[in-house]
C-alpha distance (Angstrom), angle and dihedral (degrees) to the residues before:
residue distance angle dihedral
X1 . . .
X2 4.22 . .
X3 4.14 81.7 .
X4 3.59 90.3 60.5
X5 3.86 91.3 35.1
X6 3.99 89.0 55.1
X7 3.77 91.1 42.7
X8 3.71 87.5 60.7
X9 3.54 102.4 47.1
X10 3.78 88.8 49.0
X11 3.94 85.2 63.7
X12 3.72 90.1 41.3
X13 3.78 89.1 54.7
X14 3.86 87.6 38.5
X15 3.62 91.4 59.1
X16 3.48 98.1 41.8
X17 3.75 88.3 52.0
X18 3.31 92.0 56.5
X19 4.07 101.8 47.8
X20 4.20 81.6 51.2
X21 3.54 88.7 53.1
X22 4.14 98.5 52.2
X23 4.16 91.8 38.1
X24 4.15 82.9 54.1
X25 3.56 93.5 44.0
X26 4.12 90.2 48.7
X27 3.74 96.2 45.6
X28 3.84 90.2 48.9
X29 3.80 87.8 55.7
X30 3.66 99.7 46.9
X31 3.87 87.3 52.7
X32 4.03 85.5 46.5
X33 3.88 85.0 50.8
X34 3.82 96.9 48.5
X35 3.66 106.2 43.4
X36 4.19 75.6 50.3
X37 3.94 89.6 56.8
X38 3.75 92.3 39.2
X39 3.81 89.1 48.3
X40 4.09 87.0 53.1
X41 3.98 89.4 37.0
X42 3.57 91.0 56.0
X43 3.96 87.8 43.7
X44 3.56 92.4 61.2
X45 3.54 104.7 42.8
X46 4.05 88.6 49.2
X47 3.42 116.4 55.4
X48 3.58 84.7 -175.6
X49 3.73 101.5 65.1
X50 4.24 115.0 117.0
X51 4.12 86.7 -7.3
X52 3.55 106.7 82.6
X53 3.37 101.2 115.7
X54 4.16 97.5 52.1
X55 3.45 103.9 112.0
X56 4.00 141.7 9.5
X57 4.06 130.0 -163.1
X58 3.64 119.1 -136.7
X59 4.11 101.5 -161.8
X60 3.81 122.8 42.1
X61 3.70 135.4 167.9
X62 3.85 127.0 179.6
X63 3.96 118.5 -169.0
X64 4.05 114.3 -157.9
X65 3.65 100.2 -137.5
X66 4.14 93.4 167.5
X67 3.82 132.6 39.6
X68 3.17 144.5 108.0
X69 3.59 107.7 -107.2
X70 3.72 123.2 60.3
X71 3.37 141.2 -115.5
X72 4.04 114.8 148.8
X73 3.63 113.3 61.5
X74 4.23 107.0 -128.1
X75 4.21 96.2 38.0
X76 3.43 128.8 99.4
X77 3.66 128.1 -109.1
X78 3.93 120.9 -151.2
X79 4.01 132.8 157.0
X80 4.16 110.9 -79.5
X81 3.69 139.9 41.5
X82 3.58 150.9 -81.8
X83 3.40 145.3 140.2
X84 3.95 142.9 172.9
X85 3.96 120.0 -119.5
X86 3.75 118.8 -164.7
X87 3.60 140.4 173.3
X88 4.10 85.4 58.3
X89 4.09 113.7 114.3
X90 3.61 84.1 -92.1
X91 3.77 131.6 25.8
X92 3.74 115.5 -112.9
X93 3.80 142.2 -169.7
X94 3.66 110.8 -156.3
X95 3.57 103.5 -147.7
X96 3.92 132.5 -21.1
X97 3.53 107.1 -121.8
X98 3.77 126.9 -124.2
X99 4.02 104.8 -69.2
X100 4.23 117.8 37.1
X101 3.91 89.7 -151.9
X102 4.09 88.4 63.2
X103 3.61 97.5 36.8
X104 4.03 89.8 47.9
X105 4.05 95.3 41.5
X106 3.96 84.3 48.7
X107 3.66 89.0 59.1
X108 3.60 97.1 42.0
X109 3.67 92.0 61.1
X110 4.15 103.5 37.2
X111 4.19 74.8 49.2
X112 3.16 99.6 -118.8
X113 4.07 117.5 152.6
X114 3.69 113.9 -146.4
X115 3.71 91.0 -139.4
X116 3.91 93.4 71.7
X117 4.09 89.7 69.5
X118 3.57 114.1 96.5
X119 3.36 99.1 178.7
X120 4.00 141.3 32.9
X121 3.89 109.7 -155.8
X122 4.37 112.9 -168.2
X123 3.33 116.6 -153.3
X124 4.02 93.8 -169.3
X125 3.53 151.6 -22.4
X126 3.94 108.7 -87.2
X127 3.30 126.3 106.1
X128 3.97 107.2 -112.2
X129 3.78 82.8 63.8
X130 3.44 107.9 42.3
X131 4.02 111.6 21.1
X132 3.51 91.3 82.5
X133 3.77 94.1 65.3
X134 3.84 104.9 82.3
X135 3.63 89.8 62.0
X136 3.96 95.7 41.4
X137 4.18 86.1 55.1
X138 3.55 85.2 51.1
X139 3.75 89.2 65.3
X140 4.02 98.9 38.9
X141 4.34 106.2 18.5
X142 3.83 83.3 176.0
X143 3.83 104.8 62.2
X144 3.82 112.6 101.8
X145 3.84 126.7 -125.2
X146 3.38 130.4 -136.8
X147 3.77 114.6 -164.1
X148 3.81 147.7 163.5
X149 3.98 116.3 -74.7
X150 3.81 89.8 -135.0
X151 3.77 102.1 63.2
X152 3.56 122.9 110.8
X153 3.54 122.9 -73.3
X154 3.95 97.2 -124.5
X155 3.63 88.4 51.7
X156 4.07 85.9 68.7
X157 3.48 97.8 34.1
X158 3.84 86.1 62.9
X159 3.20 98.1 54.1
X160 3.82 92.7 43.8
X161 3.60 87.7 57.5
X162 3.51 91.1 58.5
X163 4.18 91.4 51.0
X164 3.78 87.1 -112.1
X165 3.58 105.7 151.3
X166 3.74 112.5 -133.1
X167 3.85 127.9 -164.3
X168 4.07 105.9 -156.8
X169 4.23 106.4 -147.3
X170 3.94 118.7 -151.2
X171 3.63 99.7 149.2
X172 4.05 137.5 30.3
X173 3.39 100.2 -61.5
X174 4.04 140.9 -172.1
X175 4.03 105.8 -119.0
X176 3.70 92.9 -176.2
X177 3.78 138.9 -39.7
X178 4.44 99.7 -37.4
X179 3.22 94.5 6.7
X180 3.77 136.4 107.5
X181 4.01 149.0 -180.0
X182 3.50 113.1 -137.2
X183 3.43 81.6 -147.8
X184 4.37 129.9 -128.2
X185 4.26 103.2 -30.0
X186 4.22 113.1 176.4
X187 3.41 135.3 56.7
X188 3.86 105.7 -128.6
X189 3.80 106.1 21.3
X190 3.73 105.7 30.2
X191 4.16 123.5 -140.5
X192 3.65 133.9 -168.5
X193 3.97 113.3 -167.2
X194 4.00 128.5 -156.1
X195 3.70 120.3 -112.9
X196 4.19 123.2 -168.6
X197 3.90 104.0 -159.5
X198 4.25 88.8 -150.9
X199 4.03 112.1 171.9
X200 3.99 84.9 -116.4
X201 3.60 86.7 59.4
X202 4.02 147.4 -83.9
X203 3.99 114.3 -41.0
X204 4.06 111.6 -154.0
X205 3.28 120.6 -147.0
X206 3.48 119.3 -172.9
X207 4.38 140.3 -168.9
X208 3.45 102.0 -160.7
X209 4.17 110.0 -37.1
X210 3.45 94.6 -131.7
X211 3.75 87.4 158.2
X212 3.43 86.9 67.0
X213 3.89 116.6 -86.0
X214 4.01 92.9 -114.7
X215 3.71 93.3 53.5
X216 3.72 89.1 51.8
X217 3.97 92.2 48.2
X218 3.81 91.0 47.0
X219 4.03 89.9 39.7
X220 4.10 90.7 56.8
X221 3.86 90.8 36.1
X222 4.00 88.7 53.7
X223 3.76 92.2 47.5
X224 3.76 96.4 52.3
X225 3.58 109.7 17.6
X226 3.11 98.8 -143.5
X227 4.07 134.9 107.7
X228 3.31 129.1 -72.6
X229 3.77 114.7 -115.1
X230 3.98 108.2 -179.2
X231 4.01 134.8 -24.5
X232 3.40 122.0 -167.1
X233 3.68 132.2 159.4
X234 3.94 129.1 89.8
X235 3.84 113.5 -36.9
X236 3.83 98.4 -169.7
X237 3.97 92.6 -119.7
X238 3.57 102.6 130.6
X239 4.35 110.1 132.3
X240 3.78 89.4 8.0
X241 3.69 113.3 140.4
X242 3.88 127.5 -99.1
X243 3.79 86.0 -115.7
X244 3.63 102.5 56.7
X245 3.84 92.5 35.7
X246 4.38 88.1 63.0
X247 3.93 82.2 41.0
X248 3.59 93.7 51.4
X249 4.43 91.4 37.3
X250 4.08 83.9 51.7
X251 3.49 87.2 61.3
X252 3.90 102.1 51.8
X253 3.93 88.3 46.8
X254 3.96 84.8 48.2
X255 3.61 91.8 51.3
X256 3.83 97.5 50.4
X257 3.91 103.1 -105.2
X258 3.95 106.4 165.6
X259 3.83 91.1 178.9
X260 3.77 133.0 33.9
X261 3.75 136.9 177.6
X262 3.54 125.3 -178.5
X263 4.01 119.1 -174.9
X264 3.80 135.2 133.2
X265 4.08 108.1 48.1
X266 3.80 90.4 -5.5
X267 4.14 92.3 106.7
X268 3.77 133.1 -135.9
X269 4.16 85.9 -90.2
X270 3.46 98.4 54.0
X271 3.90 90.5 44.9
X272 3.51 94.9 48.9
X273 3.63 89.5 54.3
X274 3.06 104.7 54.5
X275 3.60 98.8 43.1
X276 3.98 82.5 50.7
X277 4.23 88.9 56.6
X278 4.21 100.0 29.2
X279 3.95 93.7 39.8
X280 3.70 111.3 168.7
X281 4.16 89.3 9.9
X282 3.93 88.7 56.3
X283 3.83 106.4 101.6
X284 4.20 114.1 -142.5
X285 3.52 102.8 -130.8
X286 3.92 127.4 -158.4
X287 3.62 145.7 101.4
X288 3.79 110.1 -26.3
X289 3.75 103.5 6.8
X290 3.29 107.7 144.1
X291 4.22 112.6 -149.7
X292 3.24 118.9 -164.7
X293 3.84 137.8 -173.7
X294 3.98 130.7 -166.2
Protein backbone atom coordinates (compact mmCIF):
# COMPACT_ATOMS: atom_id res chain seq x y z
CA UNK A 1 0.00 0.00 0.00
CA UNK A 2 2.77 3.10 0.75
CA UNK A 3 4.77 1.26 -2.38
CA UNK A 4 1.99 1.88 -4.55
CA UNK A 5 1.27 5.25 -2.82
CA UNK A 6 5.03 6.35 -3.55
CA UNK A 7 4.84 4.94 -7.04
CA UNK A 8 2.08 7.34 -7.68
CA UNK A 9 3.40 10.37 -6.41
CA UNK A 10 6.57 9.72 -8.35
CA UNK A 11 4.29 10.04 -11.54
CA UNK A 12 2.51 12.91 -9.99
CA UNK A 13 5.84 14.63 -9.51
CA UNK A 14 6.88 13.23 -12.95
CA UNK A 15 4.13 14.93 -14.57
CA UNK A 16 4.35 17.95 -12.87
CA UNK A 17 7.98 18.08 -13.79
CA UNK A 18 7.30 17.84 -17.02
CA UNK A 19 4.37 20.62 -17.46
CA UNK A 20 7.21 23.02 -15.49
CA UNK A 21 9.58 22.08 -17.95
CA UNK A 22 7.38 23.03 -21.32
CA UNK A 23 5.81 26.42 -19.51
CA UNK A 24 9.81 27.32 -18.88
CA UNK A 25 10.76 26.39 -22.18
CA UNK A 26 7.68 28.65 -23.73
CA UNK A 27 8.29 31.66 -21.60
CA UNK A 28 12.02 31.56 -22.50
CA UNK A 29 11.00 31.69 -26.15
CA UNK A 30 8.55 34.41 -26.01
CA UNK A 31 11.28 36.52 -24.26
CA UNK A 32 13.73 35.18 -27.17
CA UNK A 33 10.95 36.36 -29.60
CA UNK A 34 10.46 39.84 -28.08
CA UNK A 35 13.82 41.15 -27.44
CA UNK A 36 13.96 39.85 -31.41
CA UNK A 37 10.92 42.22 -32.27
CA UNK A 38 12.24 44.95 -30.05
CA UNK A 39 15.67 44.53 -31.68
CA UNK A 40 13.78 44.99 -35.27
CA UNK A 41 11.36 47.68 -33.62
CA UNK A 42 14.15 49.64 -32.56
CA UNK A 43 15.73 49.03 -36.14
CA UNK A 44 13.03 50.65 -37.78
CA UNK A 45 12.38 53.53 -35.82
CA UNK A 46 16.33 54.37 -35.92
CA UNK A 47 17.75 54.62 -39.02
CA UNK A 48 20.82 55.03 -37.21
CA UNK A 49 21.16 51.70 -35.56
CA UNK A 50 24.56 49.46 -36.73
CA UNK A 51 25.21 52.37 -39.57
CA UNK A 52 26.91 55.02 -37.93
CA UNK A 53 29.87 55.00 -39.55
CA UNK A 54 28.37 55.16 -43.42
CA UNK A 55 29.32 58.28 -44.55
CA UNK A 56 31.61 61.42 -43.57
CA UNK A 57 31.56 65.23 -44.98
CA UNK A 58 34.72 66.87 -45.73
CA UNK A 59 33.58 70.83 -45.80
CA UNK A 60 31.19 72.34 -43.25
CA UNK A 61 30.15 75.76 -42.32
CA UNK A 62 27.61 76.76 -39.60
CA UNK A 63 26.37 80.51 -39.45
CA UNK A 64 24.90 81.64 -35.85
CA UNK A 65 21.98 83.54 -36.91
CA UNK A 66 20.38 83.68 -33.09
CA UNK A 67 21.96 84.18 -29.65
CA UNK A 68 22.30 86.21 -27.24
CA UNK A 69 25.68 87.45 -27.32
CA UNK A 70 27.08 89.32 -30.22
CA UNK A 71 29.45 89.08 -32.60
CA UNK A 72 28.54 90.90 -36.08
CA UNK A 73 28.05 94.49 -35.74
CA UNK A 74 24.32 95.40 -37.51
CA UNK A 75 22.32 91.94 -36.18
CA UNK A 76 20.20 91.57 -33.50
CA UNK A 77 20.83 89.81 -30.36
CA UNK A 78 17.88 88.18 -28.34
CA UNK A 79 17.73 85.22 -25.64
CA UNK A 80 17.85 81.51 -27.51
CA UNK A 81 19.59 79.79 -30.27
CA UNK A 82 19.97 79.05 -33.75
CA UNK A 83 22.19 78.57 -36.28
CA UNK A 84 22.48 77.46 -40.07
CA UNK A 85 24.66 74.30 -41.05
CA UNK A 86 25.60 73.81 -44.64
CA UNK A 87 27.64 71.67 -46.71
CA UNK A 88 25.39 68.60 -45.19
CA UNK A 89 23.07 66.72 -47.98
CA UNK A 90 20.56 69.10 -46.96
CA UNK A 91 20.84 72.55 -45.44
CA UNK A 92 19.62 72.85 -41.91
CA UNK A 93 18.81 75.42 -39.23
CA UNK A 94 19.02 73.94 -35.89
CA UNK A 95 16.54 75.70 -34.03
CA UNK A 96 14.79 79.17 -34.57
CA UNK A 97 15.44 81.11 -31.69
CA UNK A 98 12.89 82.75 -29.45
CA UNK A 99 11.32 85.70 -31.68
CA UNK A 100 10.74 84.96 -35.80
CA UNK A 101 11.16 88.79 -36.53
CA UNK A 102 14.99 88.52 -35.13
CA UNK A 103 15.74 85.23 -36.44
CA UNK A 104 14.26 86.35 -40.03
CA UNK A 105 15.93 90.04 -39.99
CA UNK A 106 19.24 88.10 -39.00
CA UNK A 107 18.98 86.21 -42.12
CA UNK A 108 18.04 88.96 -44.24
CA UNK A 109 21.18 90.74 -43.53
CA UNK A 110 23.99 87.70 -43.33
CA UNK A 111 21.88 87.00 -46.88
CA UNK A 112 20.69 84.15 -46.23
CA UNK A 113 17.20 83.12 -48.05
CA UNK A 114 15.01 80.98 -45.99
CA UNK A 115 14.13 78.92 -48.94
CA UNK A 116 17.65 77.24 -49.12
CA UNK A 117 16.84 75.21 -45.66
CA UNK A 118 15.65 71.89 -46.18
CA UNK A 119 15.32 70.94 -42.97
CA UNK A 120 14.42 72.40 -39.36
CA UNK A 121 15.99 70.15 -36.61
CA UNK A 122 14.47 71.06 -32.61
CA UNK A 123 16.50 70.35 -30.05
CA UNK A 124 13.64 70.94 -27.29
CA UNK A 125 10.58 72.35 -26.23
CA UNK A 126 11.28 75.95 -24.78
CA UNK A 127 10.57 78.82 -26.24
CA UNK A 128 14.02 80.55 -27.17
CA UNK A 129 14.39 77.53 -29.41
CA UNK A 130 11.35 76.95 -30.92
CA UNK A 131 9.05 80.24 -30.92
CA UNK A 132 10.69 81.48 -33.77
CA UNK A 133 9.45 78.70 -36.01
CA UNK A 134 5.92 79.77 -37.05
CA UNK A 135 7.30 82.72 -38.67
CA UNK A 136 10.41 80.87 -40.27
CA UNK A 137 7.62 78.26 -41.98
CA UNK A 138 6.01 81.21 -43.11
CA UNK A 139 8.98 81.95 -45.27
CA UNK A 140 9.81 78.21 -46.49
CA UNK A 141 6.22 75.88 -45.77
CA UNK A 142 8.24 73.09 -47.47
CA UNK A 143 11.26 72.55 -45.18
CA UNK A 144 10.88 69.45 -42.97
CA UNK A 145 11.15 69.32 -39.14
CA UNK A 146 12.71 67.09 -37.13
CA UNK A 147 11.66 67.24 -33.51
CA UNK A 148 11.58 65.53 -30.10
CA UNK A 149 9.01 62.53 -29.69
CA UNK A 150 7.93 63.93 -26.32
CA UNK A 151 6.46 67.26 -27.28
CA UNK A 152 2.97 67.98 -27.06
CA UNK A 153 0.59 66.65 -29.32
CA UNK A 154 -0.95 70.08 -30.49
CA UNK A 155 2.42 71.24 -31.21
CA UNK A 156 2.39 68.51 -34.23
CA UNK A 157 -0.98 68.75 -35.06
CA UNK A 158 -0.22 72.41 -35.99
CA UNK A 159 2.19 71.86 -38.02
CA UNK A 160 0.34 68.97 -39.71
CA UNK A 161 -2.32 71.29 -40.43
CA UNK A 162 -0.12 73.36 -42.22
CA UNK A 163 1.24 70.13 -44.49
CA UNK A 164 4.56 70.53 -42.73
CA UNK A 165 6.02 67.26 -42.68
CA UNK A 166 7.37 66.35 -39.31
CA UNK A 167 9.81 63.51 -38.43
CA UNK A 168 9.20 62.69 -34.49
CA UNK A 169 12.94 61.50 -32.92
CA UNK A 170 13.01 59.01 -29.88
CA UNK A 171 16.13 57.28 -30.57
CA UNK A 172 19.69 58.13 -32.32
CA UNK A 173 18.65 58.85 -35.46
CA UNK A 174 20.12 59.62 -39.15
CA UNK A 175 18.86 63.33 -40.08
CA UNK A 176 20.32 63.18 -43.47
CA UNK A 177 23.44 61.90 -45.18
CA UNK A 178 26.44 62.85 -42.06
CA UNK A 179 24.26 63.79 -39.88
CA UNK A 180 22.85 62.41 -36.68
CA UNK A 181 20.34 62.81 -33.57
CA UNK A 182 21.77 61.90 -30.52
CA UNK A 183 18.54 60.97 -29.85
CA UNK A 184 15.98 61.98 -26.45
CA UNK A 185 18.75 62.50 -23.27
CA UNK A 186 16.92 63.75 -19.67
CA UNK A 187 14.44 62.54 -17.67
CA UNK A 188 12.00 65.48 -17.15
CA UNK A 189 12.61 67.89 -20.03
CA UNK A 190 13.71 65.77 -22.89
CA UNK A 191 16.72 66.88 -25.54
CA UNK A 192 17.88 65.58 -28.75
CA UNK A 193 21.37 67.08 -29.89
CA UNK A 194 22.86 67.39 -33.58
CA UNK A 195 25.82 65.40 -34.57
CA UNK A 196 27.95 66.06 -38.11
CA UNK A 197 29.86 62.71 -38.71
CA UNK A 198 32.91 64.90 -40.69
CA UNK A 199 36.11 62.61 -41.55
CA UNK A 200 38.08 65.04 -39.07
CA UNK A 201 35.74 64.00 -36.53
CA UNK A 202 32.12 64.51 -34.85
CA UNK A 203 31.01 68.32 -34.44
CA UNK A 204 28.38 68.79 -31.39
CA UNK A 205 26.03 71.07 -31.55
CA UNK A 206 24.04 71.68 -28.76
CA UNK A 207 20.39 73.81 -27.61
CA UNK A 208 20.75 74.06 -24.19
CA UNK A 209 22.51 70.59 -22.68
CA UNK A 210 20.21 70.19 -20.14
CA UNK A 211 21.19 66.58 -20.05
CA UNK A 212 24.25 67.63 -18.91
CA UNK A 213 26.87 68.61 -21.61
CA UNK A 214 29.32 65.59 -20.63
CA UNK A 215 26.66 63.03 -20.99
CA UNK A 216 25.91 64.37 -24.37
CA UNK A 217 29.74 64.38 -25.39
CA UNK A 218 30.17 60.84 -24.05
CA UNK A 219 26.56 59.84 -25.55
CA UNK A 220 27.75 60.97 -29.30
CA UNK A 221 31.32 59.66 -28.63
CA UNK A 222 29.74 56.13 -27.61
CA UNK A 223 27.54 56.08 -30.67
CA UNK A 224 30.29 56.70 -33.16
CA UNK A 225 33.47 56.00 -31.66
CA UNK A 226 35.14 58.25 -33.01
CA UNK A 227 36.79 61.75 -31.76
CA UNK A 228 35.30 64.61 -31.00
CA UNK A 229 36.15 67.49 -33.28
CA UNK A 230 34.20 70.71 -32.00
CA UNK A 231 30.88 71.33 -29.85
CA UNK A 232 29.42 74.40 -29.64
CA UNK A 233 26.01 75.45 -28.75
CA UNK A 234 24.54 76.35 -25.20
CA UNK A 235 25.93 74.16 -22.37
CA UNK A 236 23.52 75.25 -19.59
CA UNK A 237 26.47 76.60 -17.31
CA UNK A 238 25.32 79.86 -16.42
CA UNK A 239 25.78 80.48 -12.13
CA UNK A 240 27.69 77.22 -11.91
CA UNK A 241 30.56 77.36 -9.60
CA UNK A 242 34.29 77.88 -10.50
CA UNK A 243 34.83 74.39 -9.14
CA UNK A 244 32.55 72.40 -11.14
CA UNK A 245 33.17 74.53 -14.28
CA UNK A 246 37.35 73.24 -14.15
CA UNK A 247 35.70 69.79 -13.25
CA UNK A 248 33.45 69.87 -16.05
CA UNK A 249 36.55 71.70 -18.63
CA UNK A 250 38.85 68.59 -17.33
CA UNK A 251 36.52 66.46 -18.82
CA UNK A 252 36.27 67.92 -22.43
CA UNK A 253 40.20 68.03 -22.52
CA UNK A 254 39.98 64.31 -21.18
CA UNK A 255 37.69 63.38 -23.81
CA UNK A 256 39.72 64.75 -26.75
CA UNK A 257 37.77 68.00 -27.73
CA UNK A 258 40.16 70.07 -30.10
CA UNK A 259 37.51 72.80 -30.52
CA UNK A 260 34.87 74.20 -28.21
CA UNK A 261 32.27 76.90 -28.35
CA UNK A 262 30.10 77.77 -25.70
CA UNK A 263 27.24 80.51 -26.34
CA UNK A 264 23.52 80.76 -25.59
CA UNK A 265 22.95 79.73 -21.68
CA UNK A 266 26.62 78.80 -21.36
CA UNK A 267 27.45 82.17 -19.10
CA UNK A 268 30.25 84.70 -19.18
CA UNK A 269 32.19 82.19 -16.50
CA UNK A 270 32.03 79.26 -18.33
CA UNK A 271 33.11 81.17 -21.54
CA UNK A 272 35.84 82.78 -20.03
CA UNK A 273 37.11 79.56 -18.96
CA UNK A 274 37.29 77.91 -21.53
CA UNK A 275 38.70 80.41 -23.69
CA UNK A 276 41.31 80.79 -20.71
CA UNK A 277 42.20 76.67 -21.08
CA UNK A 278 41.43 76.12 -25.18
CA UNK A 279 43.04 79.58 -26.21
CA UNK A 280 43.47 79.83 -29.88
CA UNK A 281 41.21 76.36 -30.33
CA UNK A 282 38.30 78.12 -28.36
CA UNK A 283 35.76 79.26 -30.99
CA UNK A 284 33.97 82.97 -30.15
CA UNK A 285 30.54 82.30 -30.57
CA UNK A 286 27.68 84.89 -31.29
CA UNK A 287 25.52 86.33 -33.80
CA UNK A 288 27.15 86.09 -37.21
CA UNK A 289 30.22 84.03 -36.58
CA UNK A 290 30.71 82.12 -39.21
CA UNK A 291 32.56 78.46 -38.23
CA UNK A 292 33.86 76.69 -40.61
CA UNK A 293 35.47 73.23 -41.02
CA UNK A 294 37.61 71.69 -44.01
Amino acid sequence: MVLGTVIKMNKLFAIFLSILIVTLGAVVNKAICANRASADEKSALNPAFGNMHATAVKQISITVVYDNNPYREGLSTSWGFSCLIRGTEKTILFDTGGNGFVLLENMKRLGIDPGEIGLVFLSHIHADHIRGLEQFLEANNKASVFLPASFPENFKIRLKSRGIKIAEVQYPTKICEAVFSTGLMGTMLKEQSLILHTDQGLILITGCAHPGIVNIIEAAKNLFRDDVLSVMGGFHLGGMQKSDLKKIITRFKQSGIKHVGPCHCSGDRARAMFKETYQKNYIDVGVGAVLKFQ
